[in-house]
Residue frames relative to the residue before (quaternion, step in Angstrom):
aa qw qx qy qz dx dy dz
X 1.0000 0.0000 0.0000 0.0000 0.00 0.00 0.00
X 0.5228 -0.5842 0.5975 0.1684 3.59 -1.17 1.27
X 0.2678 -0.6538 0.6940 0.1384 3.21 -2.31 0.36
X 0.2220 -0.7516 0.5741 0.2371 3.17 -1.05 0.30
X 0.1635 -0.7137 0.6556 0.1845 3.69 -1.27 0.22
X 0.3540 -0.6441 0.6519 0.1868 3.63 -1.68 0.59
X 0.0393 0.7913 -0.5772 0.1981 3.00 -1.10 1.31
X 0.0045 0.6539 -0.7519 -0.0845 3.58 -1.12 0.79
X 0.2303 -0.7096 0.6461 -0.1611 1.67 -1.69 1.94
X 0.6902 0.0081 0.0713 0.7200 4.01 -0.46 0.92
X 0.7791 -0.3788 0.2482 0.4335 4.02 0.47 1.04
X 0.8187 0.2310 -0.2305 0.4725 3.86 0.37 -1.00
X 0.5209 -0.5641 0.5792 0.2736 3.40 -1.32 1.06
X 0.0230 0.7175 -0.6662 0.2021 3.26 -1.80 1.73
X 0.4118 -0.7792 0.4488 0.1476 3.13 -0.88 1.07
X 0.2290 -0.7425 0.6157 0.1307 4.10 -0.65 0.41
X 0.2883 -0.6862 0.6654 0.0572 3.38 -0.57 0.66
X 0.3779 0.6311 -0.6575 0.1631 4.14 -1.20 0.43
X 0.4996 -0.6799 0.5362 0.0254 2.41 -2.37 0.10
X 0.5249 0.6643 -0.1590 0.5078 3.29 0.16 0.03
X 0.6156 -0.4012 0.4535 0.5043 3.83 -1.17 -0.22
X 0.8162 -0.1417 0.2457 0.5034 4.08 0.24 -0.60
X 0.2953 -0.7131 0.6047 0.1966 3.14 -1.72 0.91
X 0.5805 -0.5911 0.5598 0.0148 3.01 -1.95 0.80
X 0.6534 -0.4685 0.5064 0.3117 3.78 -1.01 0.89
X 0.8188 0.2088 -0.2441 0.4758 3.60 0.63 -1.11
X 0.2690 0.7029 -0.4641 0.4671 3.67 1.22 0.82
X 0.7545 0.3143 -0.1772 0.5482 3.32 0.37 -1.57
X 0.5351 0.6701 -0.4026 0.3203 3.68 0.65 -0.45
X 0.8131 0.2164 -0.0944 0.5320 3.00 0.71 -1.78
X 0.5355 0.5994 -0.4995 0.3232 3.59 1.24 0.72
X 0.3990 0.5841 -0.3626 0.6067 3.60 2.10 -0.48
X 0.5431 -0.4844 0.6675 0.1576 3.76 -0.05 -0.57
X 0.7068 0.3908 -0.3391 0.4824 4.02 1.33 0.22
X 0.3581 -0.7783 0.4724 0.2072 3.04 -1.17 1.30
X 0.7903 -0.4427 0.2670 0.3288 3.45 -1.34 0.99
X 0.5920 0.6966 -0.1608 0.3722 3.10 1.16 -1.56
X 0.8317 0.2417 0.0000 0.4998 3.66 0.88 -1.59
X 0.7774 0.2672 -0.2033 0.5319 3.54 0.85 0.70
X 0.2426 -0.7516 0.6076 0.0846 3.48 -1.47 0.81
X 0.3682 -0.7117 0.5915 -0.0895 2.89 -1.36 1.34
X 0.0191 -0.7335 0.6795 0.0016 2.74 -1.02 1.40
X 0.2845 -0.6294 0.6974 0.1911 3.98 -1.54 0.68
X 0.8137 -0.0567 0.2493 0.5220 3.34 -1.88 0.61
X 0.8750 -0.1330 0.3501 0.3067 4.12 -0.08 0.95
X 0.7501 0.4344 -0.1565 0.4735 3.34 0.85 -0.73
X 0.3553 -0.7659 0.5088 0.1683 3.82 -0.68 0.81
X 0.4129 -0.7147 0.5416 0.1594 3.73 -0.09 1.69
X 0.3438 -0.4434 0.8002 0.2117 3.98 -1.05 0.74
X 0.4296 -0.5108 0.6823 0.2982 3.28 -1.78 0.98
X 0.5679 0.6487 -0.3927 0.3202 3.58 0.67 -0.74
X 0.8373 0.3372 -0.0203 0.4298 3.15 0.64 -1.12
X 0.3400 0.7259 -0.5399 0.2567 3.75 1.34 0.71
X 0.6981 0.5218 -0.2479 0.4230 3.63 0.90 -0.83
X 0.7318 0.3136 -0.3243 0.5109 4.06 1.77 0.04
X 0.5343 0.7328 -0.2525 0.3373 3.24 1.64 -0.02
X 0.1658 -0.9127 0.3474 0.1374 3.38 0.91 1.38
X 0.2211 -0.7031 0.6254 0.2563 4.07 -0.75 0.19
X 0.3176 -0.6962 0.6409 0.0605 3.23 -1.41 1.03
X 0.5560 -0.6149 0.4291 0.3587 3.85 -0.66 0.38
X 0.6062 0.3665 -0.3116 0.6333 3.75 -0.91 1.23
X 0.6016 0.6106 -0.4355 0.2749 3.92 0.55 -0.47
X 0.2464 -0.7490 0.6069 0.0997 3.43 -1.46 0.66
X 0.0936 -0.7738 0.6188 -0.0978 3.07 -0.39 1.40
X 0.1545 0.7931 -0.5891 0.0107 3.64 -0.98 0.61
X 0.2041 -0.8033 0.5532 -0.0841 3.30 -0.60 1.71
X 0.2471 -0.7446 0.6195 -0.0278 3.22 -1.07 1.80
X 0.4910 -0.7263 0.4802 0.0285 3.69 -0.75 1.26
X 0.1782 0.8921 -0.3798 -0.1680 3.73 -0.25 0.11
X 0.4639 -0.7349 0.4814 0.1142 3.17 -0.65 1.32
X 0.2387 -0.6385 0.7163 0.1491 3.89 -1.07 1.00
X 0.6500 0.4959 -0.5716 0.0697 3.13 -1.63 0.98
X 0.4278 -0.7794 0.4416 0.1201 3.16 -1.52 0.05
């Protein structure tokens, strides 16, 4: 059986489902459907290293707000 964490995310409160000892930044990523590659993450305030989405554990109550980037001209 799975856990769930509470999280606002981009303002509205969302749940994460996992498994395991604890989820990860790149958990919730690839649970939105966004790759690592095309968006920044911020935690509670804090700028996420792209490097570091996949050791960067979330804790229930976090605020995570994730900014997309768009190519044109």
């Amino acid at each position: 059986m799975g856990s769930v964490l509470q999280l606002r995310v981009n303002g509205q409160e969302r749940e994460l489902a996992y498994e395991g000892a604890g989820a990860t930044v790149l958990d919730l990523l690839a649970s939105l459907d966004q790759h690592p590659k095309t968006v920044a993450v911020e935690l509670n305030r804090e700028l996420v290293p792209r490097v570091r989405l996949g050791e960067t554990a979330l804790r229930d109550g976090d605020r995570v707000e994730i900014v997309r980037f768009v190519q044109g001209g």
